[in-house]
C-alpha positions, 0 to 999 in steps of 0.5 A: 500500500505504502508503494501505491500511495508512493507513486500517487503522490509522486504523479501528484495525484495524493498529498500526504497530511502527518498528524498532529496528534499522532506522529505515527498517522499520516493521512492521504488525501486527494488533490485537485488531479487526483479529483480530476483523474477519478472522475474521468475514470468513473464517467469511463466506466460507466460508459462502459457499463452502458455499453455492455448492458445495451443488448438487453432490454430494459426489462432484462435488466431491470431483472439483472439489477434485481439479481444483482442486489440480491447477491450483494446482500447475500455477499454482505451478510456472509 
C-alpha cells in the first residue's frame, strides 16, 4: 500500500497530511488531479457499463439489477 500511495503522490495525484496528534498517522488525501483523474475514470466506466448492458432490454435488466442486489446482500451478510 505504502508503494501505491508512493507513486500517487509522486504523479501528484495524493498529498500526504502527518498528524498532529499522532506522529505515527499520516493521512492521504486527494488533490485537485487526483479529483480530476477519478472522475474521468468513473464517467469511463460507466460508459462502459452502458455499453455492455445495451443488448438487453430494459426489462432484462431491470431483472439483472434485481439479481444483482440480491447477491450483494447475500455477499454482505456472509
Amino acid at each position: 500500500m505504502s508503494q501505491r500511495v508512493a507513486r500517487a503522490e509522486r504523479d501528484g495525484f495524493v498529498r500526504r497530511i502527518r498528524s498532529e496528534d499522532d506522529g505515527r498517522v499520516v493521512l492521504v488525501e486527494l488533490t485537485s488531479t487526483g479529483q480530476e483523474l477519478i472522475q474521468r475514470t468513473v464517467d469511463l466506466l460507466f460508459a462502459h457499463e452502458e455499453e455492455l448492458l445495451r443488448s438487453l432490454a430494459a426489462t432484462q435488466q431491470a431483472q439483472l439489477a434485481r439479481l444483482l442486489r440480491t447477491l450483494l446482500l447475500d455477499l454482505t451478510q456472509r
